[in-house]
C-alpha positions in Angstrom: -38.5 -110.7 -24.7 -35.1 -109.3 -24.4 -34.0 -110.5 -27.7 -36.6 -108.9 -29.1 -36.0 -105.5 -27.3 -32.5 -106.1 -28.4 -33.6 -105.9 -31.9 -35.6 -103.1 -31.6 -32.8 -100.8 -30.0 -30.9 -101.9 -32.8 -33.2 -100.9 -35.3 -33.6 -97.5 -33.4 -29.9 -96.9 -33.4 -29.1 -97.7 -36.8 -31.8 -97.0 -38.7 -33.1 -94.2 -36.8 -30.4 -92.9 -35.8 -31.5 -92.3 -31.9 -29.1 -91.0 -29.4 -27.7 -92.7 -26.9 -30.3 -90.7 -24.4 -33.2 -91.9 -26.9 -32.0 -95.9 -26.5 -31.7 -95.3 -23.4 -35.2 -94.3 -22.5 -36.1 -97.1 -24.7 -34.3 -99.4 -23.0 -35.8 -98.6 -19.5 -39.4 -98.4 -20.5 -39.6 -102.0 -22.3 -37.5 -103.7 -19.5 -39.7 -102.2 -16.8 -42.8 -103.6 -19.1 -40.8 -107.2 -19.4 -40.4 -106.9 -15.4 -44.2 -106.6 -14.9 -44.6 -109.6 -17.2 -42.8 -112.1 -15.5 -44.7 -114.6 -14.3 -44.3 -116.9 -10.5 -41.9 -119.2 -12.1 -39.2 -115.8 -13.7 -40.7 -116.5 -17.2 -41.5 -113.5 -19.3 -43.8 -114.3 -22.6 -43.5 -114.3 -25.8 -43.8 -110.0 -26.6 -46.0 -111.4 -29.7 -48.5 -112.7 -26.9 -49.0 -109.7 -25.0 -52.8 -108.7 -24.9 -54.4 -105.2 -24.6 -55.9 -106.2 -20.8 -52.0 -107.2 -19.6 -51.0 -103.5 -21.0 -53.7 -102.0 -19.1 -52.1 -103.8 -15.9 -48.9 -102.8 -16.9 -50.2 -99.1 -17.1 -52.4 -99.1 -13.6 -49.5 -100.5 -12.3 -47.5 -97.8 -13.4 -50.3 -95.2 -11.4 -50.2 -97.0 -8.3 -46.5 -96.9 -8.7 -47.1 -92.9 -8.4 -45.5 -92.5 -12.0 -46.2 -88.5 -13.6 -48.7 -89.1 -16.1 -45.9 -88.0 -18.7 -43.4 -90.9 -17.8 -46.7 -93.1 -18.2 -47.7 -91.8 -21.5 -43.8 -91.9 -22.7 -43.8 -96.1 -21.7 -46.9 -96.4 -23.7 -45.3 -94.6 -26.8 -42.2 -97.0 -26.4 -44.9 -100.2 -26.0 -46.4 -98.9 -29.5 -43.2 -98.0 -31.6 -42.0 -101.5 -29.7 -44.9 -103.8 -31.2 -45.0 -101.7 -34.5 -41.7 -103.1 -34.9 -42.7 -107.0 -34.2 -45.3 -106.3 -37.1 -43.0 -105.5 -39.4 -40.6 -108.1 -38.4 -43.0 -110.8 -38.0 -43.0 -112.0 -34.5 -46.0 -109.8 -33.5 -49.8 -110.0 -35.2 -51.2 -106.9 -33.9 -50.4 -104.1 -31.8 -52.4 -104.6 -28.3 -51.4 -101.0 -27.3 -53.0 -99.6 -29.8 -56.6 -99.5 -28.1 -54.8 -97.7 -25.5 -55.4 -94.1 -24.7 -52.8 -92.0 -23.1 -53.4 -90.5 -19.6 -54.7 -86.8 -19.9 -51.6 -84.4 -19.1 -52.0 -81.8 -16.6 -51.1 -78.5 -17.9 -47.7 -77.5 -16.0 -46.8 -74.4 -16.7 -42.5 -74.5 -16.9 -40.6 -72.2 -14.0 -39.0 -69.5 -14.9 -36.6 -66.0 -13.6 -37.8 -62.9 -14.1 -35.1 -60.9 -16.3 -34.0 -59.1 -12.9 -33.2 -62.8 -11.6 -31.6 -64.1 -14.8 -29.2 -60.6 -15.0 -28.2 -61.8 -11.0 -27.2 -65.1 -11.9 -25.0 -64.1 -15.2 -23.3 -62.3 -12.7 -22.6 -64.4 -10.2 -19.3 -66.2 -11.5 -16.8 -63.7 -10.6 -12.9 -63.1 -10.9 -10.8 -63.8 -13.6 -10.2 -67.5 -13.1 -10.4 -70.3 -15.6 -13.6 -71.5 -14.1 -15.6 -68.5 -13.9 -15.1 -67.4 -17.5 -16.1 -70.4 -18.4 -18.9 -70.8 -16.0 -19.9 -67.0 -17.5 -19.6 -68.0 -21.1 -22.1 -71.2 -20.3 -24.6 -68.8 -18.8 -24.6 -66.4 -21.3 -24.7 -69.0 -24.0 -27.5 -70.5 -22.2 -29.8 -68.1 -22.2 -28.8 -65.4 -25.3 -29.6 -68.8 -27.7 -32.2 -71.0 -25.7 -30.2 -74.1 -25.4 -30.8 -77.3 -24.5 -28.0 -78.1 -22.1 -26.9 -81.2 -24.0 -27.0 -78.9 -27.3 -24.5 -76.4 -25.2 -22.1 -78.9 -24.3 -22.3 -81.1 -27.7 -20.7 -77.4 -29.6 -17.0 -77.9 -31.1 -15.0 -74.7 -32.4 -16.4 -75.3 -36.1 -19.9 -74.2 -35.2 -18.9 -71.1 -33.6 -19.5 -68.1 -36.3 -18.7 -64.7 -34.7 -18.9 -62.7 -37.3 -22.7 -63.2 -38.3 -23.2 -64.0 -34.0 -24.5 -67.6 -35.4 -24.2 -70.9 -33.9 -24.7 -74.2 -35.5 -26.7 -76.3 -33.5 -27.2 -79.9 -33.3 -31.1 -80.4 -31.5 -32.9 -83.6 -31.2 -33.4 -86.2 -33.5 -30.2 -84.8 -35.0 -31.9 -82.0 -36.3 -29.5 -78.7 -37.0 -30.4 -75.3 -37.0 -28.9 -71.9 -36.3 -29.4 -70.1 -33.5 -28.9 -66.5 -33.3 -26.4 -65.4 -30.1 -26.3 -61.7 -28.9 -23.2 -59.7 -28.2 -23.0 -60.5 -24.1 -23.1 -63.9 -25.1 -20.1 -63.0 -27.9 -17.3 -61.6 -25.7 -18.0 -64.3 -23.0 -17.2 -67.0 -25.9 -14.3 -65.1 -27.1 -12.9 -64.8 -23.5 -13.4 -68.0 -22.4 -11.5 -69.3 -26.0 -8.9 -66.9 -25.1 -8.6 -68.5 -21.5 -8.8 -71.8 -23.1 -6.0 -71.5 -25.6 -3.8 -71.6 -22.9 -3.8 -74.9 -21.6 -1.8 -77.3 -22.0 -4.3 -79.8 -23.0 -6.5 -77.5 -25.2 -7.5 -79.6 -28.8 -7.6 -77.9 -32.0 -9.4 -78.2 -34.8 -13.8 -77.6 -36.3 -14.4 -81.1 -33.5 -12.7 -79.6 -30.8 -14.5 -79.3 -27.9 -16.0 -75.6 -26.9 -16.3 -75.7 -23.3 -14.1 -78.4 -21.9 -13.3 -79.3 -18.2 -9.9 -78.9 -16.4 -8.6 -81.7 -18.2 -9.4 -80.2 -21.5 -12.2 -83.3 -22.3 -15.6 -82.4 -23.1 -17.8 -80.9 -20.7 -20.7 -83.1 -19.3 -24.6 -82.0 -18.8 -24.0 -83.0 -15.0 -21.2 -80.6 -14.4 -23.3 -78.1 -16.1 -25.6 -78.5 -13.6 -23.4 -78.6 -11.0 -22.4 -75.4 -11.7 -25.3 -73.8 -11.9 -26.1 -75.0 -8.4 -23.3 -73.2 -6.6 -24.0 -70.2 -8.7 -28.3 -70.8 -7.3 -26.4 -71.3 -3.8 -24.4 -68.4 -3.7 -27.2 -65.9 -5.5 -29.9 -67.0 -3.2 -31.9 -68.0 -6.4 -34.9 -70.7 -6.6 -33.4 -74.4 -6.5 -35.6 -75.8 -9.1 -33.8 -73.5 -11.3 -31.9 -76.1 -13.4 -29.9 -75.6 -17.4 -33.2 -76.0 -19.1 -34.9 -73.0 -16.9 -32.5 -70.8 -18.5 -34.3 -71.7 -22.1 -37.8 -71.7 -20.9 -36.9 -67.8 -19.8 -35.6 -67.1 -23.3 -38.8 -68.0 -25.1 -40.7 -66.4 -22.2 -39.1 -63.3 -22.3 -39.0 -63.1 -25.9 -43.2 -63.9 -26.2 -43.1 -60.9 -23.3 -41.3 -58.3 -25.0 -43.4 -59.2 -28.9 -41.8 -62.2 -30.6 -43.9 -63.8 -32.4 -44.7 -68.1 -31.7 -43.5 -69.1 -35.0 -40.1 -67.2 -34.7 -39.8 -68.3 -31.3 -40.8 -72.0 -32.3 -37.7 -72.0 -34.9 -35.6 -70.0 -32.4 -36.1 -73.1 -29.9 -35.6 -76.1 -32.7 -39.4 -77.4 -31.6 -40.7 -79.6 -35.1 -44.1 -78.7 -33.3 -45.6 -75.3 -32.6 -47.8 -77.4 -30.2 -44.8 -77.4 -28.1 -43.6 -74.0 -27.9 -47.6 -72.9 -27.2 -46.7 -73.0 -23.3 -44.9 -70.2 -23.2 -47.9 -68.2 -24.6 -49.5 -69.2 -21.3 -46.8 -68.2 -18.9 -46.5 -65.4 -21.3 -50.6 -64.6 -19.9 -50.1 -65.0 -16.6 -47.1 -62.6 -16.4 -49.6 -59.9 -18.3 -52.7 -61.2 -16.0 -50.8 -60.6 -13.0 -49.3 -57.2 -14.3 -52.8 -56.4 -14.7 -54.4 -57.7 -11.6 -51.8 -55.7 -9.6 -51.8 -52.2 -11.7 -55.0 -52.1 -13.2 -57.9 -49.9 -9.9 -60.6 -51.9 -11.0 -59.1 -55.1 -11.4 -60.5 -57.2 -8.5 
């Protein structure tokens, strides 16, 4: 089976285009299904064998396991898009998941600060160090565009547009966009660029990195995070705070304050307004609690 899968992620990188995070995912989900195939003797079958009742094993397997009903439904996706591909290749005859349903998704409404909470921890890198107007820039960025974390750190100098406060965006699926950035986020950029010009190690040029560590490479999503844990630490802030809360508050605050889906859909770089429709429901339960609490007659 691992030639197979070896094809597939092939096809995914080239033709696709995936990311590295994408074949990743990939690669875990099939190997974890080529795992649970393996019979007494180490042998793994043919993939163009695999039936829909041995899928159904793999997927109460996966329950028992204690698996979020998301990671479950993402396996089964990579199962499908995996045999979809033996089809068209010739080494598969049907597609077994098919007749498979996906596990019904709870609705988890995504944390978020309040705009008091988010104002506390924009302020908490202080001095005039390297590292905390750096750390400042990153947080303002964050939030005053709604950026994935992996978008923020994947910015060189050539998507940076000051003058029309515009950044170029690279999103998923290698999908651009721009993304509007207020004037907070502005003089944080320019400050931290200004810092940054001054090291020895600084690159030049539209690829050069924006936000770049002390040995002037690219920053990394983990040292984002990182970051943003001494910052929670020192603030006294909620620990499940992580990068991405900072963009489910934009489009929360946004919804709260009269934005309308569509503009926050675009806004956020989501292909489906299906996916920004959460934030209209934290956006009701901020107004249902205002309510409950102001309104004489309310309970």
């Amino acid at each position: 089976m691992r030639p197979q899968i070896g094809q597939f992620l092939q096809y995914l990188r080239v033709e696709r285009g995936a990311s590295p995070h994408t074949l990743k995912s990939y690669r875990e989900d099939l190997l974890a299904l080529a795992e649970y195939l393996v019979d007494d003797d180490g042998n793994c079958p043919n993939p163009g064998s695999i039936t829909t009742n041995e899928l159904r094993g793999f997927v109460s397997a996966l329950h028992e396991a204690g698996y979020a009903k998301a990671s479950i439904a993402r396996r089964l996706a990579s199962v499908r898009s995996f045999l979809r591909f033996g089809q068209r290749e010739g080494w598969a005859n049907g597609n077994p998941a098919k007749a498979l349903r996906n596990p019904r998704k709870s609705t988890k409404l995504p944390h978020f600060l309040s705009t008091d909470e988010v104002g506390k921890l924009l302020a908490a890198p202080l001095g005039e160090t390297a590292s905390a107007i750096r750390d400042r820039a990153i947080l303002e960025t964050l939030y005053s565009a709604g950026l994935r974390v992996s978008e923020l750190v994947g910015l060189c100098d050539g998507d940076l547009d000051f003058a029309a406060c515009i950044l170029r965006i690279r999103g998923k699926g290698k999908r651009e966009r721009l993304a509007p950035v207020g004037s907070y986020a502005v003089r944080a950029l320019r400050a931290w660029l200004a810092v940054r010009k001054l090291s020895p190690r600084e690159k030049v040029g539209r690829e050069a990195p924006v936000f770049t560590n002390k040995f002037g490479t690219r920053l990394t999503t983990r040292s984002v995070a990182r970051m943003l844990e001494k910052y929670l630490k020192e603030t006294g802030l909620d620990q499940r705070t992580s990068p991405h809360t900072l963009r489910h508050c934009f489009a929360t605050h946004l919804l709260d304050r009269g934005a309308d889906i569509r503009s926050v859909q675009e806004l956020l770089g989501h292909k489906s307004l299906v996916t920004t429709q959460i934030y209209t429901h934290v956006s009701t339960a901020n107004l249902k609690a205002a309510y409950d609490k102001a309104h004489p007659r309310a309970r």
